[in-house]
DOMIDO-370426 format. One record per residue (C-alpha): residue number from 1; residue in one letter; x, y, z. Coordinates in steps of 0.25 Angstrom, whole numbers, plus 5000, padded with zeros to 4 digits. Each point is the difference from the previous one (the first is absolute). Example, Ala and Ser with C-alpha at 12.3 -4.5 7.8 and 13.67 -1.06 7.14 Angstrom:
2
pt i->1&aa->A&c1->5049&c2->4982&c3->5031;
pt i->2&aa->S&c1->5006&c2->5014&c3->4998;
This chain:
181
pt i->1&aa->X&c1->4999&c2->5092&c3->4935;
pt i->2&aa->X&c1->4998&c2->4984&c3->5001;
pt i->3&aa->X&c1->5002&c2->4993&c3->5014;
pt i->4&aa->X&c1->5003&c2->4988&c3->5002;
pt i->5&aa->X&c1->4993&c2->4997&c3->5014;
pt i->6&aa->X&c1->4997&c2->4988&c3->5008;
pt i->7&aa->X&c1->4985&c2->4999&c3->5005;
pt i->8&aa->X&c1->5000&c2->4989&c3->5010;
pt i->9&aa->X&c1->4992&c2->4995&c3->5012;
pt i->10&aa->X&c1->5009&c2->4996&c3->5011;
pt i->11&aa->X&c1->4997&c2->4992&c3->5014;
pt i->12&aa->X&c1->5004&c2->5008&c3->5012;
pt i->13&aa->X&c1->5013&c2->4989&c3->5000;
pt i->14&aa->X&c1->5002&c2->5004&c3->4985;
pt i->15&aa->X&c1->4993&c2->4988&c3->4991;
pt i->16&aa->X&c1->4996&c2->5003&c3->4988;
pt i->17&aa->X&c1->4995&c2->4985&c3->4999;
pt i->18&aa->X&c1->4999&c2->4988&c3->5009;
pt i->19&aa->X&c1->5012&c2->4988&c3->5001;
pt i->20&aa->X&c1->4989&c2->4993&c3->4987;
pt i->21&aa->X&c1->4999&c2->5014&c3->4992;
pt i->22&aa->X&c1->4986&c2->5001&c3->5006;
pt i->23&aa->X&c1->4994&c2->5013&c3->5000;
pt i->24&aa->X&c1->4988&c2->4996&c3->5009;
pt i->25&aa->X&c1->5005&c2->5008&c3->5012;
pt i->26&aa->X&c1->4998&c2->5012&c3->4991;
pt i->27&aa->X&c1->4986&c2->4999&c3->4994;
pt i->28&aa->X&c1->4993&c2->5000&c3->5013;
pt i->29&aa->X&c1->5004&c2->5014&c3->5002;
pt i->30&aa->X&c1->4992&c2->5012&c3->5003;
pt i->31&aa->X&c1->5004&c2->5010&c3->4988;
pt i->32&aa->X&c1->4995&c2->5009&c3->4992;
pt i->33&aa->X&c1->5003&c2->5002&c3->4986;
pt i->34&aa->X&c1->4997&c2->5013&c3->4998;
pt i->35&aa->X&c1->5008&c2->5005&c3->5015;
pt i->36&aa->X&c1->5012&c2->5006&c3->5002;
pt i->37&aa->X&c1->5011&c2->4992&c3->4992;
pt i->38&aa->X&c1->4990&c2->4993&c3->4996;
pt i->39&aa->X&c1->5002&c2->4990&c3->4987;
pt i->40&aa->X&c1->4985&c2->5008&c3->4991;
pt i->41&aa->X&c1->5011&c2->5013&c3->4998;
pt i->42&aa->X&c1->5012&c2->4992&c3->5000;
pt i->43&aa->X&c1->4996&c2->4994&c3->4988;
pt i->44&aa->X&c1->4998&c2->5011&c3->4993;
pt i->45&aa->X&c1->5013&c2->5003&c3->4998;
pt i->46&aa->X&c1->5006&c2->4988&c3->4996;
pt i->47&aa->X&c1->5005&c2->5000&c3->4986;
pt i->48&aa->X&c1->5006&c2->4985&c3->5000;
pt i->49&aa->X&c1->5003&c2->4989&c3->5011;
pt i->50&aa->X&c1->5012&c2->4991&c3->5002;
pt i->51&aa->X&c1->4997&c2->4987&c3->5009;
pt i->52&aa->X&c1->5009&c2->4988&c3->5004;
pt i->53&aa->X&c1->4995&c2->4985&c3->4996;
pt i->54&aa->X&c1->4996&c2->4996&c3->5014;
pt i->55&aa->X&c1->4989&c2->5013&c3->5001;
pt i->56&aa->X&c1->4998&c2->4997&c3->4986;
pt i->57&aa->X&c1->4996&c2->4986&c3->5003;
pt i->58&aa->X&c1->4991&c2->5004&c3->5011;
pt i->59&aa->X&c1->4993&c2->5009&c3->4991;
pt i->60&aa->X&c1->4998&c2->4989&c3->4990;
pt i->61&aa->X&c1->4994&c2->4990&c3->5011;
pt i->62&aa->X&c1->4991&c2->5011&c3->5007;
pt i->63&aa->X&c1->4995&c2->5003&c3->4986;
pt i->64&aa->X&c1->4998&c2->4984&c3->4997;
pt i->65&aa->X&c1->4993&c2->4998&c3->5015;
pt i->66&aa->X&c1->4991&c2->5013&c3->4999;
pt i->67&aa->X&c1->4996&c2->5001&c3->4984;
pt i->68&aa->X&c1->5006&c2->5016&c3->5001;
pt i->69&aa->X&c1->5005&c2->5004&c3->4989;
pt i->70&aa->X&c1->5016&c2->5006&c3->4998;
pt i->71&aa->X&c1->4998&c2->5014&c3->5007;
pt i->72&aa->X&c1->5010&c2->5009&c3->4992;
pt i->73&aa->X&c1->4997&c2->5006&c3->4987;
pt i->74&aa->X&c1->5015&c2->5005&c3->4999;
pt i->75&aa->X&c1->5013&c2->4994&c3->4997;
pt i->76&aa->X&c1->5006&c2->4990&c3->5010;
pt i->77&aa->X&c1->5012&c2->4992&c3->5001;
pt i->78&aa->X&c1->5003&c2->4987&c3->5008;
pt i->79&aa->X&c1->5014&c2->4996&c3->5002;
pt i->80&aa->X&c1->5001&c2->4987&c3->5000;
pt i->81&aa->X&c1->5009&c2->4988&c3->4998;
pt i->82&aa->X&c1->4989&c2->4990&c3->4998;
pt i->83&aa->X&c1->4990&c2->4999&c3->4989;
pt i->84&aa->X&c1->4988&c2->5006&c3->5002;
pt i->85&aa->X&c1->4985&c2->5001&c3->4992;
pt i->86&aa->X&c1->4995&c2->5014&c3->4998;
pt i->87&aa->X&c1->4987&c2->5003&c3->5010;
pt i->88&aa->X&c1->4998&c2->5014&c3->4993;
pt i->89&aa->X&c1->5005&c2->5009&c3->4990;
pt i->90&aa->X&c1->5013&c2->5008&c3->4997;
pt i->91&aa->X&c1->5008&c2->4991&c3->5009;
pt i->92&aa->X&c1->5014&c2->4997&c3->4997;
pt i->93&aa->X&c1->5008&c2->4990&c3->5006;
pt i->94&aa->X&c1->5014&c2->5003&c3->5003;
pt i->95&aa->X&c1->5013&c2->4992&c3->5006;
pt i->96&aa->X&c1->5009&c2->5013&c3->4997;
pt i->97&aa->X&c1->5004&c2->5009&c3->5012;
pt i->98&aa->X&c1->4989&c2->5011&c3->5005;
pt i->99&aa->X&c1->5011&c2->5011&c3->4997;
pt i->100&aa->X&c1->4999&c2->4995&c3->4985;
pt i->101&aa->X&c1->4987&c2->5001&c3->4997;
pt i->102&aa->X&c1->4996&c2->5011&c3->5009;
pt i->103&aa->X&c1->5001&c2->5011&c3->4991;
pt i->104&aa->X&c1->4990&c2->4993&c3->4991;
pt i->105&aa->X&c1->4990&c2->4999&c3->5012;
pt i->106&aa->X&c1->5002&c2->5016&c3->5003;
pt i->107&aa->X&c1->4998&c2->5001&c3->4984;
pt i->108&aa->X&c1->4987&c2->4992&c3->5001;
pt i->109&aa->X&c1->4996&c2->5008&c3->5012;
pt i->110&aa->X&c1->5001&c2->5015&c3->4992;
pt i->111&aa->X&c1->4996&c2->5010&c3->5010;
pt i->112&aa->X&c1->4995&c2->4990&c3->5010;
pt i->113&aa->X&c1->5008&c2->4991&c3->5010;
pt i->114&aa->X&c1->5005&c2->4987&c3->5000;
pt i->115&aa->X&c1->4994&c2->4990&c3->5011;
pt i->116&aa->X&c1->5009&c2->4989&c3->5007;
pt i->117&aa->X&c1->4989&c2->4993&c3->5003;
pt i->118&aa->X&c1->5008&c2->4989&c3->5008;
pt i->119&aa->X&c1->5010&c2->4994&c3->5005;
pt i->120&aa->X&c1->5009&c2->5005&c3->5009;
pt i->121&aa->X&c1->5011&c2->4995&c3->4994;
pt i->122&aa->X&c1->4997&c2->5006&c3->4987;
pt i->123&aa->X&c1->4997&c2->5013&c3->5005;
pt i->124&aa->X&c1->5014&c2->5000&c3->5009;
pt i->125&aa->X&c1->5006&c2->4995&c3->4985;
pt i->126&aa->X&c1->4995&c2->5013&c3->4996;
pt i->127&aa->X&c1->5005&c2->5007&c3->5011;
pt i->128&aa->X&c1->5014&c2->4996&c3->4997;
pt i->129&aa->X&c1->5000&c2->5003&c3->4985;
pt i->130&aa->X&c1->4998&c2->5014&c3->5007;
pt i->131&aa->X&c1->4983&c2->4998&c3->4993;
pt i->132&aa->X&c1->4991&c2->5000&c3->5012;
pt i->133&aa->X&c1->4995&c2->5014&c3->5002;
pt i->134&aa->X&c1->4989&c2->4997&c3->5012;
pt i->135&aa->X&c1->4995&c2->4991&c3->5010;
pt i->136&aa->X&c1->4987&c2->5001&c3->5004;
pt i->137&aa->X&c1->4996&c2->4991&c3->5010;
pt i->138&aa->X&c1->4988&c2->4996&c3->5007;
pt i->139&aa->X&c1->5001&c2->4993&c3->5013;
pt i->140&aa->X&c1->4992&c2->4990&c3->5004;
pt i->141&aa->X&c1->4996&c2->4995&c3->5016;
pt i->142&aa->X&c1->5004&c2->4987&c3->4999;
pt i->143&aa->X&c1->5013&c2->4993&c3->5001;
pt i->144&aa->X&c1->5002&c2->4987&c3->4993;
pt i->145&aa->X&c1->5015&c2->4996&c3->5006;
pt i->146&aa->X&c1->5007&c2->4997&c3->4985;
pt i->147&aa->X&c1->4996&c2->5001&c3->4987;
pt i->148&aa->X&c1->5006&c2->5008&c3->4989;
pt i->149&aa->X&c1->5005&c2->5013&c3->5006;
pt i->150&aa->X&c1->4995&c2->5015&c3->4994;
pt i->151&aa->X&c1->5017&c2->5004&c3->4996;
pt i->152&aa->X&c1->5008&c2->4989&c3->5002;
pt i->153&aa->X&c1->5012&c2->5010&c3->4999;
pt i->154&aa->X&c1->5005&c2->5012&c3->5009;
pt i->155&aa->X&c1->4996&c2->5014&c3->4995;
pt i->156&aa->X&c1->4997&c2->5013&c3->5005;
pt i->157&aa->X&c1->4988&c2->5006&c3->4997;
pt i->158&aa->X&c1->4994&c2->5016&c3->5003;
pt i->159&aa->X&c1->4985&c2->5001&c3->5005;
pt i->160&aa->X&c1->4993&c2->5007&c3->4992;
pt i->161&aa->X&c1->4985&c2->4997&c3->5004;
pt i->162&aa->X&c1->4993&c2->4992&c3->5012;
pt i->163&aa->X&c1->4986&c2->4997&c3->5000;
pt i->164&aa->X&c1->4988&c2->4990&c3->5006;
pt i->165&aa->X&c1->4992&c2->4993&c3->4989;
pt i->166&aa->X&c1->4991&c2->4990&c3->5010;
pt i->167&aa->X&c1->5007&c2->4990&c3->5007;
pt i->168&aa->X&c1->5012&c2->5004&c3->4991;
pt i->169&aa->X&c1->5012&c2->5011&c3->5005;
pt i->170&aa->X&c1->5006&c2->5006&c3->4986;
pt i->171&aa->X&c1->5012&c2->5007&c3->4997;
pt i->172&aa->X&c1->5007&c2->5005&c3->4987;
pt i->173&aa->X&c1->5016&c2->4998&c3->5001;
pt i->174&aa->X&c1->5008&c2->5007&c3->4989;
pt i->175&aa->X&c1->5012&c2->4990&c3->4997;
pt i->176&aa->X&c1->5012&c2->5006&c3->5005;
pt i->177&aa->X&c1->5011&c2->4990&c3->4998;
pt i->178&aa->X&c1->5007&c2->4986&c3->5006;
pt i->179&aa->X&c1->5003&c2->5000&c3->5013;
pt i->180&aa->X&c1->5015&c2->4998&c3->5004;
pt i->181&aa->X&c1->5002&c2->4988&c3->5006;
């Protein structure tokens, strides 16, 4: 069965990204690929991805600053109000509402998931079309203060999982629904 899951790293204060969308704090991090939760078999099972414009953009200007080529060979989807040039292939812009064109995504993926690849606004969009399976975070130990938050919304989530992957503390969340305010 297709999942829709959010694979993120999060500071301990809950970043996903600094106050100028920098991921710098992140890349310094002992990990390792191939560890528990770790991205090697993660990506094994993505099917398709669905990003927001500002990760998107990142992507695009990490690409253009390093020479690395587009890293998926599957479908992705940017939702984005903005006009933006393509940096790989199969990636479709979209301004329509995630809950739209999320059964194309789980389409694409087959028997494979489907990848929120950031932000957190889109993956708590997700979450209130009643579409985000999974969160699996891991947690950084560093604090950055502000930036742009892992789940801007109020959820509940079910631990399903909790792990060390180097400097990083893991744990898998089955979505479980908004939280009453």
């Amino acid at each position: 069965m297709t999942r829709t899951v959010y694979y993120v790293a999060a500071t301990l204060d809950g970043f996903i990204a600094d106050q100028h969308d920098s991921l710098d704090w992140l890349l310094t991090q002992d990990v390792d690929a191939d560890g528990p939760m770790g991205y090697a078999a993660f990506i094994t099972g993505i099917g398709a991805l669905v990003m927001g414009a500002t990760t998107y953009q990142w992507v695009a200007d990490h690409q253009a600053e390093t020479g690395e080529a587009w890293a998926y060979d599957v479908p992705a989807w940017v939702m984005t109000h903005r006009t933006c040039e393509p940096v790989g292939e199969q990636i479709t812009f979209t301004d329509a509402p995630v809950a739209d064109v999320h059964a194309a995504m789980v389409a694409a993926a087959g028997d494979r998931d489907v990848w929120v690849v950031g932000g957190g606004d889109l993956a708590g969009q997700l979450a209130d079309a009643g579409l985000l399976d999974e969160v699996v975070v891991s947690i950084a130990p560093v604090t950055l203060g502000a930036g742009r938050p892992l789940l801007p919304r109020p959820y509940d989530l079910h631990l399903t999982e909790l792990a060390q992957n180097g400097a990083f503390a893991c744990a898998r969340y089955d979505v479980v629904g908004a939280r009453p305010q």
